[in-house]
C-alpha positions in Angstrom: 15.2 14.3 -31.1 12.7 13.9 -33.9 11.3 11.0 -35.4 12.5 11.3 -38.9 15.9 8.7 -39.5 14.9 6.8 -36.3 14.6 3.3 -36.7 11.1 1.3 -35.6 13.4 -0.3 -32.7 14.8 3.0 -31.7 11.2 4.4 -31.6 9.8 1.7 -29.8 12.6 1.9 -26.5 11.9 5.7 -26.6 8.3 4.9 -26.1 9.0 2.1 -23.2 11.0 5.2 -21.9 8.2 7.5 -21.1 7.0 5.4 -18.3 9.8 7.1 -16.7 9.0 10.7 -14.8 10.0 13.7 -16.8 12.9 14.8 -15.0 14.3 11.3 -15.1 13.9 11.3 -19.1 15.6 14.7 -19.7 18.8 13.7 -17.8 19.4 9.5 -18.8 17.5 8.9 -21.8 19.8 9.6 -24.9 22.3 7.6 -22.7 19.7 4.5 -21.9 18.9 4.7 -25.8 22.5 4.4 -26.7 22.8 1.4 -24.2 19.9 -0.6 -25.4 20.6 0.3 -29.4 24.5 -0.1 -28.8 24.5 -4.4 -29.9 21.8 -3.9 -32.7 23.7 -3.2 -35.8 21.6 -5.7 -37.9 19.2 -3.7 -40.3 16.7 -6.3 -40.3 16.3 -6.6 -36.4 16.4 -2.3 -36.1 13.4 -2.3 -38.0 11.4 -5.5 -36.8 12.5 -6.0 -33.3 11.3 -4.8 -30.1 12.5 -4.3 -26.7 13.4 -7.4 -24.6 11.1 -8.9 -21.8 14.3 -8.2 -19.4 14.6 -4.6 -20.3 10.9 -4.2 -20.3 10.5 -5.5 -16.5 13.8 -3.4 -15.5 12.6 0.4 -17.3 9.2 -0.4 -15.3 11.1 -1.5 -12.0 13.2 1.6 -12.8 9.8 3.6 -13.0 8.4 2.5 -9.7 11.9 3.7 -7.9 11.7 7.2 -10.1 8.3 7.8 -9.3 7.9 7.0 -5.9 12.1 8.1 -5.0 14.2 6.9 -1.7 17.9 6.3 -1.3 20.5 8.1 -1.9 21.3 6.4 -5.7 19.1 8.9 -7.0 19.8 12.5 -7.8 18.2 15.7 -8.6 15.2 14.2 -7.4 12.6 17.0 -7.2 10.6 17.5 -3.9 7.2 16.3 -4.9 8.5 12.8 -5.9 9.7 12.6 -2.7 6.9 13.5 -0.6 4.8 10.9 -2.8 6.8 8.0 -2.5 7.5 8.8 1.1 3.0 8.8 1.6 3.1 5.8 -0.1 5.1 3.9 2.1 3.2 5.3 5.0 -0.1 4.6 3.9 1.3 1.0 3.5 3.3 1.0 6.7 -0.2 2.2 8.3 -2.3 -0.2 6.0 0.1 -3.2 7.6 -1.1 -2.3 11.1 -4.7 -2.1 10.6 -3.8 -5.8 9.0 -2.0 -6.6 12.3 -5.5 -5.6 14.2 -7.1 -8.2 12.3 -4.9 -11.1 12.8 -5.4 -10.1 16.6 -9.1 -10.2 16.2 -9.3 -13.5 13.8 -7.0 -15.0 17.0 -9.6 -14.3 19.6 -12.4 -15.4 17.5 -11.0 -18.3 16.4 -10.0 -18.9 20.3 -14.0 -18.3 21.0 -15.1 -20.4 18.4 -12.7 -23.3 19.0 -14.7 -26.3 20.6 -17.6 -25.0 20.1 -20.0 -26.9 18.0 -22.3 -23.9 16.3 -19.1 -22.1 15.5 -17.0 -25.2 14.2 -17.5 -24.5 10.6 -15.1 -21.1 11.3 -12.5 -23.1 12.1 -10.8 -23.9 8.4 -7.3 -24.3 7.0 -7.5 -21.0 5.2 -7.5 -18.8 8.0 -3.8 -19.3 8.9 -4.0 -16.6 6.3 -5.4 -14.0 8.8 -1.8 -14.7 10.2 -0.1 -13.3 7.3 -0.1 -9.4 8.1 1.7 -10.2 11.4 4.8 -12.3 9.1 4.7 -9.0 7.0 5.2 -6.6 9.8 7.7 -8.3 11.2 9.8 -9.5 7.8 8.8 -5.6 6.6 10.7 -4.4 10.1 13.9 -6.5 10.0 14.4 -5.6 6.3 13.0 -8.4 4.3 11.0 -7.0 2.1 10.3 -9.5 -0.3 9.1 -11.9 2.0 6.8 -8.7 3.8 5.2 -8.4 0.3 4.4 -12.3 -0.3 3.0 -12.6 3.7 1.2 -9.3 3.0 -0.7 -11.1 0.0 -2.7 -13.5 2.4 -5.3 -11.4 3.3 -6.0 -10.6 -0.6 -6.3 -14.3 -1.3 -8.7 -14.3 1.8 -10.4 -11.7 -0.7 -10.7 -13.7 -3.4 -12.0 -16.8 -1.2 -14.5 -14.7 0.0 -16.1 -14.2 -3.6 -17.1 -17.9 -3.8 -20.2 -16.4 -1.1 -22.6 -14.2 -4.2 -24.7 -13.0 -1.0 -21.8 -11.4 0.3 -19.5 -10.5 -2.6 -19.8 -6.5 -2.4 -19.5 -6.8 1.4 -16.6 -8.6 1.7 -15.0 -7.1 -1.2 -15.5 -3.6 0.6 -13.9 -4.8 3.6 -11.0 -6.4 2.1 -10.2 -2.9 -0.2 -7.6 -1.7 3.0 -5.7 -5.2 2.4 -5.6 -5.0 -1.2 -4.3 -1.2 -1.2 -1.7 -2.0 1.6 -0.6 -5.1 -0.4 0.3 -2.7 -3.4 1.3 0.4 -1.3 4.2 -2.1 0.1 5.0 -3.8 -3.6 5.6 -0.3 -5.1 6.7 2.1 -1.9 9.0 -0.7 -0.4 11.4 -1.0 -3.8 14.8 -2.1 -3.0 16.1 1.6 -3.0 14.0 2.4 -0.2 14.7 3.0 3.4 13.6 0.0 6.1 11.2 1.8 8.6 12.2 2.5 11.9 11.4 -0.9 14.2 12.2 0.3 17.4 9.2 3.2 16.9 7.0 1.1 15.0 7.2 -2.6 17.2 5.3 -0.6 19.8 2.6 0.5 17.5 2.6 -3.3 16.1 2.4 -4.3 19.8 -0.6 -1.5 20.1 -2.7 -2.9 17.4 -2.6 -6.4 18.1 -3.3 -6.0 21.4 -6.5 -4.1 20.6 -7.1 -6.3 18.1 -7.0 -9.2 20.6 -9.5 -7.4 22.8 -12.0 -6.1 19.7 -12.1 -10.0 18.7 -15.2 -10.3 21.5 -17.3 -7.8 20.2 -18.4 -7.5 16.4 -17.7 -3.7 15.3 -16.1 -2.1 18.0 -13.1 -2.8 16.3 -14.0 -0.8 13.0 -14.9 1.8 15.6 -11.9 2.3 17.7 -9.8 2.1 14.2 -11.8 5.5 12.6 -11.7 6.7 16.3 -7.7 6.1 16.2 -7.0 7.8 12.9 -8.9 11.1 13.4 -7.1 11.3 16.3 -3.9 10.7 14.4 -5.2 13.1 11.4 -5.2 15.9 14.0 -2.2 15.5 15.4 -0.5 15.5 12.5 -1.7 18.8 11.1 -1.1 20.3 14.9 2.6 18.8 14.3 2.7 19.6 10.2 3.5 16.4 9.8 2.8 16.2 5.7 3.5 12.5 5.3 1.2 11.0 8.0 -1.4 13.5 7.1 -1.7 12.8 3.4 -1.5 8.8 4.2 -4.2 9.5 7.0 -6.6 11.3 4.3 -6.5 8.7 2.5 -6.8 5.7 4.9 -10.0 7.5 6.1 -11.8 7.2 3.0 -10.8 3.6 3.0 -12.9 3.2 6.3 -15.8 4.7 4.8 -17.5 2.1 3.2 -17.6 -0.7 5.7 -18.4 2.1 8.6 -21.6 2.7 6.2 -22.3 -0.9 6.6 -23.0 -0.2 10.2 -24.8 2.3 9.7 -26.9 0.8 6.9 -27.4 -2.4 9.5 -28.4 0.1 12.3 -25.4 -1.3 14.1 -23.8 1.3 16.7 -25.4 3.8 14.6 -24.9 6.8 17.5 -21.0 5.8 17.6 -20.5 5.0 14.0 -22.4 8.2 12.5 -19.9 10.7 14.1 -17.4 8.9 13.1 -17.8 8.6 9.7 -18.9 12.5 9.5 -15.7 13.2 11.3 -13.8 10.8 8.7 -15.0 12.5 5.8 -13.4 15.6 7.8 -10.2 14.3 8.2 -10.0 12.9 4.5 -10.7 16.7 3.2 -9.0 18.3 5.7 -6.3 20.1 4.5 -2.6 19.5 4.9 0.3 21.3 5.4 2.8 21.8 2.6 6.3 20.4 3.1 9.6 22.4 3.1 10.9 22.7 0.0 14.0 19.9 0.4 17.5 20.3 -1.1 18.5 17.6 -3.6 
């Protein structure tokens, strides 16, 4: 439809509209125009008015769920969208264990440090928050995703906390970029159409992580090790199994891992362990992966 005898309000929903994909837009959006324009008759408020703050948040909640598809509410979804909301949530899902890792290790040094005097100053209210990916995993597990997202936010405001230390600003920020990516992986890959992950598969993986977590608490950068050790691992098996999904997600948690692995190597920490490792991350994030199956909408 051309823009010649539209109104400024028409103009204006049809432009909120094209944060919707393509093939979303070509199917519902003369209908969702009709909707919105349907109650504003008046000539004055067609030409001066804008789009509500309510249908404003529901088009871009409407755009997350289009973009990044699940469920069956959605039709004619083309394959891509699938496979990209479906990486999404895996990078998250996969971003939530490494989390779950870290609460392990913040346990055992916390246990360490308690009652002893040189390491008191550790011990501080705000690392409960180190807690916080364990109450996602499990609220993410049982369904309750809402309450997955807000515990997921902990270790970002562990982030921002962090900041208040100059010295260390780029460091920490570097190794808080995994918790900041899994926090918005889950926000907009776990919308309210999309499918709770499989618990009984994923406890034991949960179970997995926290447990090496527990045992990496004791010695400073084993635990970045065994991580980049686990996903290459992973990132081969899933090409051997052509397994798109966990390949693509893998890809892109190994760059993730990149910079604070170059820490160690920059610190000469581990440097025979943590050189290969970084060479055969870089691998794993280029590495191609195998194309999914066409799927039938």
């Amino acid at each position: 439809m051309g823009e010649q005898g539209m109104s400024n309000l028409e103009r204006r929903y049809r432009r909120l509209l094209r944060v919707l994909p393509k093939w979303y837009r070509q199917d519902r959006e003369e209908e969702m125009v009709g909707i919105f324009l349907a109650d504003r008759t008046d000539d004055l408020d067609l030409e001066h008015s804008w789009p509500g703050w309510g249908e404003t948040g529901a088009v871009l909640g409407l755009a997350v769920r289009t973009h990044l598809a699940a469920g069956a509410a959605l039709t004619g979804v083309p394959a891509r969208v699938v496979w990209r909301g479906e990486v999404v949530r895996a990078l998250g899902m996969i971003g939530l264990l490494l989390g779950v890792f870290y609460a392990g290790s913040a346990i055992t040094s916390l246990a360490v440090a308690y009652g002893n005097p040189e390491w008191a100053p550790l011990i501080t209210w705000w690392r409960v928050l180190d807690l916080g990916p364990l109450v996602a995993f499990a609220a993410l597990l049982s369904g309750r995703k809402t309450l997955a997202k807000i515990a997921a936010f902990a270790p970002v405001v562990l982030a921002v906390i962090g900041l208040v230390q100059p010295e260390y600003a780029l460091l920490w920020s570097l190794f808080q970029l995994p918790a900041l990516v899994t926090f918005l992986c889950l926000c907009l890959g776990f919308h309210r159409e999309a499918p709770t992950p499989p618990g009984r598969r994923l406890v034991w993986w949960g179970g997995g992580a926290l447990l090496l977590g527990l045992l990496g608490g004791f010695a400073t950068g084993t635990g970045l090790l065994a991580i980049a050790l686990v996903t290459v691992v992973l990132r081969v098996v899933a090409f051997v199994r052509g397994d798109f999904v966990l390949g693509r997600a893998l890809s892109l948690f190994a760059v993730l891992q990149l910079a604070p692995l170059a820490f160690l190597l920059v610190g000469g920490e581990a440097l025979i362990l943590a050189l290969p490792l970084v060479v055969l991350l870089v691998l794993s994030a280029l590495a191609p992966v195998r194309k999914p199956r066409a799927r039938m909408s």
